[in-house]
Kinemage of the C-alpha trace (Angstrom):
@kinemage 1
@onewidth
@group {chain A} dominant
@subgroup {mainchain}
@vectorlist {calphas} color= white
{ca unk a 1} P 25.695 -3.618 -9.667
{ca unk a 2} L 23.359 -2.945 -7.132
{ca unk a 3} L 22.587 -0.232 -5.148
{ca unk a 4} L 23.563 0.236 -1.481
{ca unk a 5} L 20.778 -0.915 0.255
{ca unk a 6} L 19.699 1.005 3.181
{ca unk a 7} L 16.622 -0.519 5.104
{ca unk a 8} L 16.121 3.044 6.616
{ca unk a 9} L 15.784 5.592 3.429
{ca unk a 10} L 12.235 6.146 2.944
{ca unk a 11} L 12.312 4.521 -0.454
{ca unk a 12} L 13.490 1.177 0.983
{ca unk a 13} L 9.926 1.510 3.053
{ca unk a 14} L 8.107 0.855 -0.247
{ca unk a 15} L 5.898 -1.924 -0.658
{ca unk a 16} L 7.489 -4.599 -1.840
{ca unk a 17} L 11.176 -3.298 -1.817
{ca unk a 18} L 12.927 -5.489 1.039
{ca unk a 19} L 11.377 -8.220 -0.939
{ca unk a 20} L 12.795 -7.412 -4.081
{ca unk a 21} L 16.247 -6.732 -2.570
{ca unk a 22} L 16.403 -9.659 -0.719
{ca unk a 23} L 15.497 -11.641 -4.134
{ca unk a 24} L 18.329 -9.842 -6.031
{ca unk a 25} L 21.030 -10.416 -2.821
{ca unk a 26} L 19.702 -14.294 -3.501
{ca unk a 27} L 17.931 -14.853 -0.129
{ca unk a 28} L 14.063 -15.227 -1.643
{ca unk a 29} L 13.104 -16.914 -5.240
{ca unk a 30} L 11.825 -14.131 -7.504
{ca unk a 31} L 8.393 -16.160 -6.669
{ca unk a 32} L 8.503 -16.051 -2.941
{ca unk a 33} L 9.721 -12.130 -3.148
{ca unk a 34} L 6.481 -11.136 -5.446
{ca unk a 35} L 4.107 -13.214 -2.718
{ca unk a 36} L 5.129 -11.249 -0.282
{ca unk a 37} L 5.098 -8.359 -1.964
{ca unk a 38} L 1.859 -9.113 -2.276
{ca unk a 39} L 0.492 -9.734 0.907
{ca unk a 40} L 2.028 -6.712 2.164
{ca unk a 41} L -0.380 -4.581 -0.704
{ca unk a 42} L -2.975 -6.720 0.787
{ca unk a 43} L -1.710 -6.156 4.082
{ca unk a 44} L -1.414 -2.179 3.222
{ca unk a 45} L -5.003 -1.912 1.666
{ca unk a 46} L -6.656 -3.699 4.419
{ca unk a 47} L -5.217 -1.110 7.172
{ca unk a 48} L -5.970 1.836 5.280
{ca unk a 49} L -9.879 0.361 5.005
{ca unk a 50} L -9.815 0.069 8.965
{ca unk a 51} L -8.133 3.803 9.258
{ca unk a 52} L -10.695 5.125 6.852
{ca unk a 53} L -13.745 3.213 8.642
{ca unk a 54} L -12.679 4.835 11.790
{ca unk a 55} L -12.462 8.120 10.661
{ca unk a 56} L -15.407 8.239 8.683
{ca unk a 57} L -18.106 6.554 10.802
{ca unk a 58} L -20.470 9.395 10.882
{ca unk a 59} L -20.421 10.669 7.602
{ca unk a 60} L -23.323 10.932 5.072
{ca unk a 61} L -23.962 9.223 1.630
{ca unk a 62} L -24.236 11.682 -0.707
{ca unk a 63} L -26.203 10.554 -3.483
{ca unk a 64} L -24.662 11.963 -7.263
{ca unk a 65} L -28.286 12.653 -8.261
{ca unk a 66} L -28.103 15.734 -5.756
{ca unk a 67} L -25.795 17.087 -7.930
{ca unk a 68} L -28.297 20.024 -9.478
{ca unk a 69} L -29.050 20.687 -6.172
{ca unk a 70} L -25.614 22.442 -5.339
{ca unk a 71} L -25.851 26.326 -6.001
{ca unk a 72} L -23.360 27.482 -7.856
């Protein structure tokens, strides 16, 4: 038995979780839910490389060589 399915909990928001849900109710193949599970990783990784790009424009390599050079 499954259980209820609420599109609004925060752990229905998972990657991947509508997918699998709407594979178990019978609505996607188990191979159409896990491609579109996914793209949306893809999907998910690909944002979070644009957020961090944004947000981190003008910081500074910092090389692990300077390591020694850190007082302790």
């Amino acid at each position: 038995m499954l259980p209820l399915w609420d599109p609004a909990a925060q752990w229905a928001k998972a990657i991947g979780a509508p997918d699998l849900i709407a594979h178990l109710q019978g609505h996607l193949t188990l191979a159409e839910a896990t491609e579109r599970a996914i793209i949306a990783s893809r999907q998910y990784a690909k944002a979070q490389r644009i957020w961090f790009r944004g947000r981190m424009r003008n910081w500074q390599m910092w090389q692990a060589s300077n390591a020694g050079l850190i007082a302790p």
